[in-house]
C-alpha positions as semicolon CSV with decimal commas, in nm:
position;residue;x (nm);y (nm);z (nm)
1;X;-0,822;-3,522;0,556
2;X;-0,479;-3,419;0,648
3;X;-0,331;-3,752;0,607
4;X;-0,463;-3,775;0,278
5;X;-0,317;-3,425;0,173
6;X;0,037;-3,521;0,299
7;X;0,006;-3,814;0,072
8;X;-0,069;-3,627;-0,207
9;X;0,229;-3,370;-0,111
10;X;0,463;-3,677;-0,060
11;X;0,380;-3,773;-0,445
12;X;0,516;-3,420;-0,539
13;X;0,763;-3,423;-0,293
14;X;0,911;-3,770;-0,428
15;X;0,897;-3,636;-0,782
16;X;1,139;-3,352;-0,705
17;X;1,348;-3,628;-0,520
18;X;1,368;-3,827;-0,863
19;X;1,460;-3,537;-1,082
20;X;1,790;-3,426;-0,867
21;X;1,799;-3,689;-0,640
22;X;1,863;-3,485;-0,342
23;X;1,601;-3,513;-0,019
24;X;1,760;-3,125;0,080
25;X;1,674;-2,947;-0,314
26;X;1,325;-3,183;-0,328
27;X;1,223;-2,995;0,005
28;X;1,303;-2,635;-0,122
29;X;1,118;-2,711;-0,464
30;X;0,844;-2,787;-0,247
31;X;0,823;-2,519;-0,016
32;X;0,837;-2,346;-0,344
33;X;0,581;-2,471;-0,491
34;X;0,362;-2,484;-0,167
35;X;0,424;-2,107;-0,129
36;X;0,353;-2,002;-0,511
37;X;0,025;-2,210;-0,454
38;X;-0,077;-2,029;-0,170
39;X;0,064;-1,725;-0,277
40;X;-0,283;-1,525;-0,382
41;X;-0,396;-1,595;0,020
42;X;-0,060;-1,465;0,140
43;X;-0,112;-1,166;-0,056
44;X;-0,490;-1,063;0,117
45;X;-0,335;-1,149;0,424
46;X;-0,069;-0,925;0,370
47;X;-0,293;-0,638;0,243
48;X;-0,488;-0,691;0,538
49;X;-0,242;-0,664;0,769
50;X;-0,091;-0,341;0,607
51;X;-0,456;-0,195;0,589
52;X;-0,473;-0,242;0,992
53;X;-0,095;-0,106;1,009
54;X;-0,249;0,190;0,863
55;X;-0,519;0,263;1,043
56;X;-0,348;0,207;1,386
57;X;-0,290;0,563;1,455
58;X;-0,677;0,675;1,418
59;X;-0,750;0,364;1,594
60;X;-0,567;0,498;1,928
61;X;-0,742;0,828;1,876
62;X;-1,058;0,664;1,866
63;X;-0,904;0,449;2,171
64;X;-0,856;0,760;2,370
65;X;-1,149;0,930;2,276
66;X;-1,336;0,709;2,448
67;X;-1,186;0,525;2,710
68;X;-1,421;0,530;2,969
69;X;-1,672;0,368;2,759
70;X;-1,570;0,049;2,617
71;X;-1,898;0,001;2,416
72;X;-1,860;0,346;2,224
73;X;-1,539;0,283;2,143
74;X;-1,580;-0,040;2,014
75;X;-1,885;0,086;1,783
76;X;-1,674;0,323;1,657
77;X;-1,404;0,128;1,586
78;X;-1,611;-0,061;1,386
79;X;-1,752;0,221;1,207
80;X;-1,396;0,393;1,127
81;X;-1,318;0,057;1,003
82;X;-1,672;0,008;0,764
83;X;-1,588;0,323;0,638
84;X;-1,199;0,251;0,584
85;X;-1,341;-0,095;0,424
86;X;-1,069;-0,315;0,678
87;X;-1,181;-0,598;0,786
88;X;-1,051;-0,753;1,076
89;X;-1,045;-1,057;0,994
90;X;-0,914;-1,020;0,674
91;X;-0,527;-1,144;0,777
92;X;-0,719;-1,427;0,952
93;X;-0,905;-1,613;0,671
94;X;-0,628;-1,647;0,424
95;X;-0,462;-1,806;0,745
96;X;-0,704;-2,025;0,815
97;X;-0,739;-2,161;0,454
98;X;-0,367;-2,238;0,427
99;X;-0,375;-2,388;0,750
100;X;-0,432;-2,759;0,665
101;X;-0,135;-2,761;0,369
102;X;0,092;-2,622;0,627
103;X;-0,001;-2,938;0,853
104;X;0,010;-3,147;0,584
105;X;0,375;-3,014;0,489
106;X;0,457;-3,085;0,837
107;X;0,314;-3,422;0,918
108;X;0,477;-3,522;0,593
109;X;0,833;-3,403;0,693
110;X;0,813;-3,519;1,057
111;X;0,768;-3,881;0,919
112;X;1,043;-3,913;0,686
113;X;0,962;-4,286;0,667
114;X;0,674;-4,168;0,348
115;X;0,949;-4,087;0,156
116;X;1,172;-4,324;0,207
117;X;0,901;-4,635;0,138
118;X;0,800;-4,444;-0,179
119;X;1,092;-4,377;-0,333
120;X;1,356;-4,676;-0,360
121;X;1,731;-4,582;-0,275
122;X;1,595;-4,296;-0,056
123;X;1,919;-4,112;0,046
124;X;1,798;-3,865;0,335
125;X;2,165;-3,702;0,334
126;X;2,209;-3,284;0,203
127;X;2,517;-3,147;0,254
128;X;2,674;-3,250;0,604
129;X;2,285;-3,327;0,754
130;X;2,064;-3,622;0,753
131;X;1,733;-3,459;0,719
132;X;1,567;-3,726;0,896
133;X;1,735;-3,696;1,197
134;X;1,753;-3,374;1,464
135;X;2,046;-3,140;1,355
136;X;2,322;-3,199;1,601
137;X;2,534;-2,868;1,530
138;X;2,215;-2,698;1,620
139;X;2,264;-2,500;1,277
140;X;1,916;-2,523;1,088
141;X;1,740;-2,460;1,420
142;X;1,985;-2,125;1,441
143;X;1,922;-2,053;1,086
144;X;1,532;-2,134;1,146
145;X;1,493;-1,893;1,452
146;X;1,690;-1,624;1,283
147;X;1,493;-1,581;0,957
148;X;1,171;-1,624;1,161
149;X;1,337;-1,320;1,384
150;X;1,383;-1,085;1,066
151;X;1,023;-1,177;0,907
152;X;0,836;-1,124;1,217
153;X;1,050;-0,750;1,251
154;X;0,892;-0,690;0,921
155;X;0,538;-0,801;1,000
156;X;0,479;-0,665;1,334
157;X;0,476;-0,280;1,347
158;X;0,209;-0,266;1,714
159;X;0,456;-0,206;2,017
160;X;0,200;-0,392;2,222
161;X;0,321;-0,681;2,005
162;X;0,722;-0,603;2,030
163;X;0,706;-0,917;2,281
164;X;0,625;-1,177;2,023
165;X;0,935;-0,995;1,800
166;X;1,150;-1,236;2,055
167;X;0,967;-1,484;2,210
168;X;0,846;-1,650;1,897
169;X;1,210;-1,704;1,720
170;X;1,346;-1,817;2,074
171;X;1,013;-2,072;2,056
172;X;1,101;-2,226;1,724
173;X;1,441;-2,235;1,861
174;X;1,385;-2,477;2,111
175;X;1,145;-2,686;1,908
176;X;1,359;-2,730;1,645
177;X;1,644;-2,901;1,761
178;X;1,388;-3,205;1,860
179;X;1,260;-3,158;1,506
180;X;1,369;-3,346;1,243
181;X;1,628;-3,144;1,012
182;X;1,422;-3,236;0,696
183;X;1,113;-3,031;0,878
184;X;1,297;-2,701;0,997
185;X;1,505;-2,677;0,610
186;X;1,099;-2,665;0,564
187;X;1,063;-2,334;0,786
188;X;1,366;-2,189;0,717
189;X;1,360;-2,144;0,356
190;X;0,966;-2,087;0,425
191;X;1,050;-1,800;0,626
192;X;1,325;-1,650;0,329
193;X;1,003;-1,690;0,117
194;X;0,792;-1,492;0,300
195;X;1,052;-1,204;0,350
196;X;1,042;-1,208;-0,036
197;X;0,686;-1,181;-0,053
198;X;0,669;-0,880;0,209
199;X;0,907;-0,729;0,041
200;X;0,735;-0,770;-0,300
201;X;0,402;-0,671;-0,173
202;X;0,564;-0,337;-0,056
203;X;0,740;-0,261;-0,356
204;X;0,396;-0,312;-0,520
205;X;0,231;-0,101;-0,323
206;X;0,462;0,175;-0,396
207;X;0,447;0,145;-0,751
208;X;0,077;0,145;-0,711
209;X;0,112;0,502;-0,495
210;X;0,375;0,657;-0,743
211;X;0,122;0,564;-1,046
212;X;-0,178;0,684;-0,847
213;X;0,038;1,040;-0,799
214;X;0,167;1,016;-1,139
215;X;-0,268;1,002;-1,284
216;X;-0,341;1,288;-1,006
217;X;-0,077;1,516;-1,164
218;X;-0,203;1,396;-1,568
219;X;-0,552;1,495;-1,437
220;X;-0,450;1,844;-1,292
221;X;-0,258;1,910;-1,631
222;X;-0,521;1,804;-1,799
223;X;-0,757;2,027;-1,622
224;X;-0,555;2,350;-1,674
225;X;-0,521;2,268;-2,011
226;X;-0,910;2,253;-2,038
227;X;-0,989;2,572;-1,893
228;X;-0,659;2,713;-2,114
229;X;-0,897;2,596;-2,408
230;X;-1,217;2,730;-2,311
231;X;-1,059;3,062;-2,212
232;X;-0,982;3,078;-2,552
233;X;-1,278;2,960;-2,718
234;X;-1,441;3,231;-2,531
235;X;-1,201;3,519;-2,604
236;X;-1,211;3,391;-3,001
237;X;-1,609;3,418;-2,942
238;X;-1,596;3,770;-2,830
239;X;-1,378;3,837;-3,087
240;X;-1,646;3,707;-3,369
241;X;-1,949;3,831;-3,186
242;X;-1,759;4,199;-3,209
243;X;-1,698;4,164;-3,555
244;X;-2,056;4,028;-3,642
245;X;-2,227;4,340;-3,446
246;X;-2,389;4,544;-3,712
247;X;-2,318;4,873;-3,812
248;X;-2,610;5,033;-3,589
249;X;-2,471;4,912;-3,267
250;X;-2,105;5,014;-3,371
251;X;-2,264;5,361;-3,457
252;X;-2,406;5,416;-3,124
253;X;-2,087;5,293;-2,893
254;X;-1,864;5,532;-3,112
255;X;-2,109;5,824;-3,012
256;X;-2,114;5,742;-2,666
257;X;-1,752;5,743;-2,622
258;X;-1,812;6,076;-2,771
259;X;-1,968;6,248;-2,584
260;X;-1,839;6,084;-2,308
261;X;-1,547;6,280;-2,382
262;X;-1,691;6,609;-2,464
263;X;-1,906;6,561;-2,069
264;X;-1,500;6,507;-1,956
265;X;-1,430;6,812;-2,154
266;X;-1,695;7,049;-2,011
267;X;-1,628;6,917;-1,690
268;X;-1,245;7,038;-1,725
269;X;-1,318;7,365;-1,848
270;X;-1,564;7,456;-1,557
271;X;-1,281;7,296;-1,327
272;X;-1,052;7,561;-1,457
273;X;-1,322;7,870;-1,460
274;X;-1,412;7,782;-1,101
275;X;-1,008;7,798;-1,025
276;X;-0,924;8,112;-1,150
277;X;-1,216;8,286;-1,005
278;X;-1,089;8,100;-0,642
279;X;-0,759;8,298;-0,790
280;X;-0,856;8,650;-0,794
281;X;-1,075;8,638;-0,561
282;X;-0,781;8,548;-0,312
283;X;-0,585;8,820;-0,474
284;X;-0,819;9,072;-0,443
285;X;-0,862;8,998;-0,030
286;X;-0,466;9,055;-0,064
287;X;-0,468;9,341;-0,167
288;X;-0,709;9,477;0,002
């Protein structure tokens, strides 16, 4: 199965030969290509991967809470993450399906010899490097370890993982300058590619939280503006339902008020009689 994959990625890869004639360019169209293919996968595996960045901090909680039993925890672990709707193997799969094109990509570019028995007047050479050949300056193994350095910094975020950060560039390292130069081009500008992509995804994501607070903020407006109108809907009801009371009613509530302030009235004019007989009678035990 792999062998006949890299066959049919050796017919695209000789095509972009013929158009610029250049074994270096025909490599980075492909990688290209192979990445915008695979690009939909990449992007689940990277929303996977952020979803389990995000949920690392609960995760220790939950870690902590209960780590004297290692069957709790793990149940609910797996309940947090039901309930979060991460899977774990979500970064995994998309892996796993891209897995046999990325062997295929290398298997092709390790035997150089497809190429060159396909396409007549193969000329292996880009720039100062024969691509079929290890890279004696030690440059595109430099290059490749480098850019693999800077994607995993952006990838891994656990500091249980901060090992791999160094050990993985410094493994490519060493098996690239056994590699043919063709092969770690391949990884390099794979690499470049895949810092584009993480940075993509993020910037996506960002616009997707500044739209999601942008709708929040429409909804509250719209909200206030809602009650605004019913408040007045209401008051303009009062206002007809006074209007529309009938004479009768009106009658009465202007008699009430009345004598509500005649009862006020009365009531001030004992206040006062009860006062000034408090008065003499004080006056009188004066003089007295």
């Amino acid at each position: 199965m792999i062998q006949a994959l890299a066959g049919y990625i050796n017919i695209v890869l000789s095509f972009f030969y013929t158009l610029f004639n250049n074994y270096g360019i025909a490599i980075i169209l492909l990688t290209a290509l192979v990445n915008l293919i695979t690009f939909p996968l990449t992007r689940k595996q990277l929303q996977a991967s952020q979803k389990m960045q995000d949920i690392q901090p609960e995760l220790r909680k939950i870690q902590e809470k209960y780590k004297n039993d290692k069957e709790k925890s793990n149940q609910a672990t797996m309940e947090f993450m039901k309930d979060n709707k991460v899977n774990p193997l979500g970064g995994c799969l998309p892996l796993l399906i891209q897995f046999p094109i990325i062997i295929a990509v290398f298997q092709l570019l390790k035997q150089p010899e497809m190429i060159s028995q396909t396409v007549p007047n193969f000329s292996p050479l880009f720039l100062f490097w024969d691509l079929t050949k290890a890279d004696p300056f030690y440059i595109l193994p430099i290059m490749a370890a480098a850019a693999t350095f800077f994607h995993q910094r952006l990838v891994i975020t656990d500091p249980k993982q901060k090992l791999m950060l160094y050990i993985f560039p410094v493994m490519i390292l060493v098996i690239s300058i056994n590699f043919p130069s063709g092969l770690i081009l391949y990884w390099f500008t794979n690499s470049l590619f895949s810092v584009g992509n993480h940075y993509l995804m993020k910037k996506n994501n960002t616009n997707i939280l500044k739209s999601a607070d942008n709708n929040k903020e429409k909804e509250t407006k719209n909200v206030k503006k809602e009650n605004e109108e019913k408040k007045n809907v209401e008051n303009s009801i009062e206002k007809i339902n006074k209007n529309l009371e009938p004479k009768n009613v009106k009658e009465e509530k202007f008699r009430k008020k009345e004598s509500e302030k005649k009862n006020k009235g009365t009531g001030n004019k004992k206040n006062l009689k009860k006062k000034a007989t408090k008065g003499k009678k004080k006056g009188v035990g004066k003089a007295k």
